[in-house]
PyMOL CGO cylinders between C-alpha atoms (Angstrom):
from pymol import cmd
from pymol.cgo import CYLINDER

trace = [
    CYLINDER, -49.35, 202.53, -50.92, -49.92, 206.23, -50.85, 0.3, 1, 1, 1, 1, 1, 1,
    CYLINDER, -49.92, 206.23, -50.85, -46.74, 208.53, -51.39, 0.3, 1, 1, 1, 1, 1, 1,
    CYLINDER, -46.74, 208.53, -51.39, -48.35, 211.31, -49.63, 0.3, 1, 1, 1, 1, 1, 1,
    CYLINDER, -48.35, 211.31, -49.63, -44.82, 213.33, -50.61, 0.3, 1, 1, 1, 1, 1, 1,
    CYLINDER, -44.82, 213.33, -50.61, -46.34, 214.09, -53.71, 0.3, 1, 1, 1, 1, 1, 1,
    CYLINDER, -46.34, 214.09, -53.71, -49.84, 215.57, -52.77, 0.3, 1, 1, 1, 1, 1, 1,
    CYLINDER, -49.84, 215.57, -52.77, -50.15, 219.17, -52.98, 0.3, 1, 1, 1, 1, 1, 1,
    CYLINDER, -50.15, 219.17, -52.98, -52.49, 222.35, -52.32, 0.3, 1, 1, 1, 1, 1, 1,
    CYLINDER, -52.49, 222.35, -52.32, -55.46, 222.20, -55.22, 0.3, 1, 1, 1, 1, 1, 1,
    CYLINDER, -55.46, 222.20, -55.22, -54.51, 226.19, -55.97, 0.3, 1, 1, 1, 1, 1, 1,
    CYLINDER, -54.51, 226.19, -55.97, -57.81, 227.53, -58.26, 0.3, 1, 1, 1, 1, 1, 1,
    CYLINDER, -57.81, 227.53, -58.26, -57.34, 228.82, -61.38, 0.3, 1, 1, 1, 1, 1, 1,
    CYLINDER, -57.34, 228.82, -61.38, -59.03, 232.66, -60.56, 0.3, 1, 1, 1, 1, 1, 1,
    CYLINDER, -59.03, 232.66, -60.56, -58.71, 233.40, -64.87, 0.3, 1, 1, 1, 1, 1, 1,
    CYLINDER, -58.71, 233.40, -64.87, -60.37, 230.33, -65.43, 0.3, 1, 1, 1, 1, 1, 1,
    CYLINDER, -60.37, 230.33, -65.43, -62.73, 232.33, -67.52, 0.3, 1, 1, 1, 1, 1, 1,
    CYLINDER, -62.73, 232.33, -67.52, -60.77, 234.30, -69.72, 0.3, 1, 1, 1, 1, 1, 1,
    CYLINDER, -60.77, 234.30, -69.72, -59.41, 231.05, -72.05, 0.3, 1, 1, 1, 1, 1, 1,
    CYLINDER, -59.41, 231.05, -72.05, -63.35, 230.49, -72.91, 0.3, 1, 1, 1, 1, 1, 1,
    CYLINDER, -63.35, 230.49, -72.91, -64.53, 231.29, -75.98, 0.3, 1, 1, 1, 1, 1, 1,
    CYLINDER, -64.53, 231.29, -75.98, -68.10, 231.50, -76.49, 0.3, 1, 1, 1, 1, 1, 1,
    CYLINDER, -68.10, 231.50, -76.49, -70.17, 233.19, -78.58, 0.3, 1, 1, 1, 1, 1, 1,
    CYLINDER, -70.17, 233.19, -78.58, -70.13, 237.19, -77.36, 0.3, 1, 1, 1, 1, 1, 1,
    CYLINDER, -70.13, 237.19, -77.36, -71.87, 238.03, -73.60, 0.3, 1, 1, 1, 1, 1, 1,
    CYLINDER, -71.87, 238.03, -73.60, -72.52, 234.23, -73.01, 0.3, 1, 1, 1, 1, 1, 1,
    CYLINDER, -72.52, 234.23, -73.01, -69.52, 234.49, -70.85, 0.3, 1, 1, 1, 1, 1, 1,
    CYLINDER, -69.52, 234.49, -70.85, -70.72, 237.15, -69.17, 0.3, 1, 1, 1, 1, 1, 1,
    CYLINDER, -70.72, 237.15, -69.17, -74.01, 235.51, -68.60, 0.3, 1, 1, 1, 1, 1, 1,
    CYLINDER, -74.01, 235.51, -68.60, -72.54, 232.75, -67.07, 0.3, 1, 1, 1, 1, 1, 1,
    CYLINDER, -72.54, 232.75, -67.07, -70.32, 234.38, -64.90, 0.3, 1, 1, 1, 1, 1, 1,
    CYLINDER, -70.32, 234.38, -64.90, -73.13, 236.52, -63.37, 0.3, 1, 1, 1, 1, 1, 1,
    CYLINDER, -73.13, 236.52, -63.37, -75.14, 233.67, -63.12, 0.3, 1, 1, 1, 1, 1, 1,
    CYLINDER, -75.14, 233.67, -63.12, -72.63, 231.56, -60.84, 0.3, 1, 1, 1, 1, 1, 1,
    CYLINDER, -72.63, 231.56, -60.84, -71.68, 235.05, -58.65, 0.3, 1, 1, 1, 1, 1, 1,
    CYLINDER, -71.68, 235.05, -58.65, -75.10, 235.23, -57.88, 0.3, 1, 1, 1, 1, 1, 1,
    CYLINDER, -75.10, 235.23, -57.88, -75.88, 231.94, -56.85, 0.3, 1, 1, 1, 1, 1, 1,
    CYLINDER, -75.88, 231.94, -56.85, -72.20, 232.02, -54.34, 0.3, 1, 1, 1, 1, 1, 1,
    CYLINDER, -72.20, 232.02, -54.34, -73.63, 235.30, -53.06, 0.3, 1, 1, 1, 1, 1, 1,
    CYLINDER, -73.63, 235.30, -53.06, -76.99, 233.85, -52.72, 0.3, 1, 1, 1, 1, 1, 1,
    CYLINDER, -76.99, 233.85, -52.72, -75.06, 230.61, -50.84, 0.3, 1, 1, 1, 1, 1, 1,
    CYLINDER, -75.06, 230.61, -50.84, -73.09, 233.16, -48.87, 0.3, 1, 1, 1, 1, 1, 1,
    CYLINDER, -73.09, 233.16, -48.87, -76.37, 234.94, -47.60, 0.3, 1, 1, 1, 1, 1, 1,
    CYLINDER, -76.37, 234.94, -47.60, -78.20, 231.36, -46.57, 0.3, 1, 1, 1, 1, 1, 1,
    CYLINDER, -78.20, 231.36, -46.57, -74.99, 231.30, -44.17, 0.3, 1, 1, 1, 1, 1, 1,
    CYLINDER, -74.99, 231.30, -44.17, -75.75, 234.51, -42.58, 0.3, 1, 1, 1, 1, 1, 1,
    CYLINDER, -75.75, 234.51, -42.58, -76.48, 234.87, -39.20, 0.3, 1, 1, 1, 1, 1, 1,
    CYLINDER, -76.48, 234.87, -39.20, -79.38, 237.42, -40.08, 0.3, 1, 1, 1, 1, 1, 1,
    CYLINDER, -79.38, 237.42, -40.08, -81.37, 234.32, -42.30, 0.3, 1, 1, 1, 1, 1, 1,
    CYLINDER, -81.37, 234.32, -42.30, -85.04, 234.71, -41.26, 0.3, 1, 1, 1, 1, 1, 1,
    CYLINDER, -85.04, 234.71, -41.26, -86.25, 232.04, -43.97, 0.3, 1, 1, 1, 1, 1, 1,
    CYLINDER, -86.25, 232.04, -43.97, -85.83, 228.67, -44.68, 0.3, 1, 1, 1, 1, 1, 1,
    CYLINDER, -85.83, 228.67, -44.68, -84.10, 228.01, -47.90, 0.3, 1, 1, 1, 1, 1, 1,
    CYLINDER, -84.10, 228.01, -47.90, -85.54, 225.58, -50.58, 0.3, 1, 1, 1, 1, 1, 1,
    CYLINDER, -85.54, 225.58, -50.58, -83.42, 222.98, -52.75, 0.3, 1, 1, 1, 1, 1, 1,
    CYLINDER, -83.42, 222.98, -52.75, -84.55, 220.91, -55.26, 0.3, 1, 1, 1, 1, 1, 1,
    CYLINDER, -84.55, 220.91, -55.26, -82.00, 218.55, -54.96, 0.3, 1, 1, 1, 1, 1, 1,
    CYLINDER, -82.00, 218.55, -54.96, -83.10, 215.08, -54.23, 0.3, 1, 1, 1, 1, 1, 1,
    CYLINDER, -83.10, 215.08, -54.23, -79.60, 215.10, -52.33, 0.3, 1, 1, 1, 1, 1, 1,
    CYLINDER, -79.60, 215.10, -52.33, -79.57, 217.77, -49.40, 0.3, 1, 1, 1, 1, 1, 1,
    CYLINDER, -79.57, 217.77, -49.40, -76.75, 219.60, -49.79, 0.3, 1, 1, 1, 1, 1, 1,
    CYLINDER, -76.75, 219.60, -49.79, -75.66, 218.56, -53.14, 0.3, 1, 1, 1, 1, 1, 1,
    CYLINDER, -75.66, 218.56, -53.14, -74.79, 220.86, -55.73, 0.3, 1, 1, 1, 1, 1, 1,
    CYLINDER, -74.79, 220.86, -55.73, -76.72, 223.89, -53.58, 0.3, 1, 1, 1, 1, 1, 1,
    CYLINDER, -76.72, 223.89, -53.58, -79.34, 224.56, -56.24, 0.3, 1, 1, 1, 1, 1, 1,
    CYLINDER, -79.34, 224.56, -56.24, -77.04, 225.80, -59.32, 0.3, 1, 1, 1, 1, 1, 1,
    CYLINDER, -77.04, 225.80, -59.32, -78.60, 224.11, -62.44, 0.3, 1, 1, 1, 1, 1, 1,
    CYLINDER, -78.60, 224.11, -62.44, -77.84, 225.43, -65.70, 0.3, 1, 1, 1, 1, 1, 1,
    CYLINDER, -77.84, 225.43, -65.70, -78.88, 223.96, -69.36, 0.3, 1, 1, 1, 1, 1, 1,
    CYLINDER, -78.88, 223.96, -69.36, -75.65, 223.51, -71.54, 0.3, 1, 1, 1, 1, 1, 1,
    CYLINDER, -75.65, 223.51, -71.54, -76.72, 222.61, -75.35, 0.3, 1, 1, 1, 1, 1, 1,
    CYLINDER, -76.72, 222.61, -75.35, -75.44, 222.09, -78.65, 0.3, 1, 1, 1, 1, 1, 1,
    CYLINDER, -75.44, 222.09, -78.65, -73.72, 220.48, -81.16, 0.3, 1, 1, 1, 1, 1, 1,
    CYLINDER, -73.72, 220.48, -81.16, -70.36, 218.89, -80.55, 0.3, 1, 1, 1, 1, 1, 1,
    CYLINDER, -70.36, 218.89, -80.55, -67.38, 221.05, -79.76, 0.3, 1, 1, 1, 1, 1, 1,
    CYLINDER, -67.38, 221.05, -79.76, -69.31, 224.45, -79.30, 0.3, 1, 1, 1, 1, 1, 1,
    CYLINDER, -69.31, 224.45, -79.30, -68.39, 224.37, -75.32, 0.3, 1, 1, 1, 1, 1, 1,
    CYLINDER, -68.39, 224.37, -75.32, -70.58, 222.88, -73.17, 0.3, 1, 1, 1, 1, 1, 1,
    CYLINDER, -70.58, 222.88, -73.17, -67.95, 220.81, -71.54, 0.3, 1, 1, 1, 1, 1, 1,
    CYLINDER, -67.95, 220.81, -71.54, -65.10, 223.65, -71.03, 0.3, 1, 1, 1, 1, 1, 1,
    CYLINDER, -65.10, 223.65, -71.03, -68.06, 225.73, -69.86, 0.3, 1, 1, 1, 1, 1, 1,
    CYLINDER, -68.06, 225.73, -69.86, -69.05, 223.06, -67.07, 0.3, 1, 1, 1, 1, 1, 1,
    CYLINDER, -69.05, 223.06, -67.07, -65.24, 223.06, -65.85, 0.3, 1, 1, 1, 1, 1, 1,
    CYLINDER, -65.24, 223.06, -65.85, -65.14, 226.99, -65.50, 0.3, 1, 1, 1, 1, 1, 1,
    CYLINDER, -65.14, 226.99, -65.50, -68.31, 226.79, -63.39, 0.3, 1, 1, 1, 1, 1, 1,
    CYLINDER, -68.31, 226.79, -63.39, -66.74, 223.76, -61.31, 0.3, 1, 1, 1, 1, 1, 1,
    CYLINDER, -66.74, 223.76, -61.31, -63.33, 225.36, -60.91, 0.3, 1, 1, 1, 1, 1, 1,
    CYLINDER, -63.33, 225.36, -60.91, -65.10, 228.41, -60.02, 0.3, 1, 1, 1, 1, 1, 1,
    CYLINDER, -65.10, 228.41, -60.02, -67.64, 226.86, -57.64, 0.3, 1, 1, 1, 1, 1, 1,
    CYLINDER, -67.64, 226.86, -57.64, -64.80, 224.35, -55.91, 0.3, 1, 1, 1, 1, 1, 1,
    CYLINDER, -64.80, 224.35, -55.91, -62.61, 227.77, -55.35, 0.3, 1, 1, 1, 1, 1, 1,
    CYLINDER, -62.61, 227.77, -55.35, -65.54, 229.28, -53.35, 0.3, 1, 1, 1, 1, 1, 1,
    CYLINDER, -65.54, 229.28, -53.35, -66.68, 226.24, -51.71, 0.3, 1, 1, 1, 1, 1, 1,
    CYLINDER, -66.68, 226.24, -51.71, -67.14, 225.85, -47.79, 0.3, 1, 1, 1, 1, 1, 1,
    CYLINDER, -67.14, 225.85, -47.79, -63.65, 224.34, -46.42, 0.3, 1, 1, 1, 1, 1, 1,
    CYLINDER, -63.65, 224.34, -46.42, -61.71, 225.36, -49.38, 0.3, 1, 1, 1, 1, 1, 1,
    CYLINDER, -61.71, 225.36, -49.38, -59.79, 228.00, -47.28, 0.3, 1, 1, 1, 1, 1, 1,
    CYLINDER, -59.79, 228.00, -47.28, -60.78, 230.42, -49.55, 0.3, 1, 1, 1, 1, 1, 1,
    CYLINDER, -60.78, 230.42, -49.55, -62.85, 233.66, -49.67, 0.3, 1, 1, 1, 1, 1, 1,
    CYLINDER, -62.85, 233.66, -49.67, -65.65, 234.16, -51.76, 0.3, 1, 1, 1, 1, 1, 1,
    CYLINDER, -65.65, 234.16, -51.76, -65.58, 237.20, -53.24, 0.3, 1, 1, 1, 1, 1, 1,
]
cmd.load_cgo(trace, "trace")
């Protein structure tokens, strides 16, 4: 049985960002990469859309285009990197309650 009592408000961590360390601008890079593709998402919702938008998703819907390449050896990031983008991403996500900014 569910003890519902003890379910609470997911509440995004905004600084997410500033506990990564990665080699210097990478951060940076990353960031700007994931603003542009909410901004891009945010645009697609617009009223004013007079294309059709591609995905190469084999899932519509799924992951709305953002792929990025994470490599190296062990411990260098890759994983911590994936969870800023997917906190990030999950904060701004239709039906969070939240604004993207």
């Amino acid at each position: 049985m569910l003890n519902i009592d003890y379910v609470s408000e997911i509440v995004p961590n905004k600084e997410v960002f500033d506990n990564l360390i990665l080699p210097h601008g990478r951060t940076e890079i990353i960031k700007a990469l994931v603003q542009s593709h909410l901004q891009s998402s945010l645009d697609d919702e617009s009223e004013n859309k007079t294309y059709e938008s591609y995905s190469a998703d084999a899932i519509q819907g799924k992951g709305q285009g953002l792929l990025i390449l994470l490599h190296g050896a062990p411990g260098v990031g890759k994983t911590s990197t994936a969870e800023c983008v997917a906190e990030v991403c999950t904060a701004h996500a239709p039906g969070s309650g939240k604004q993207r900014n």
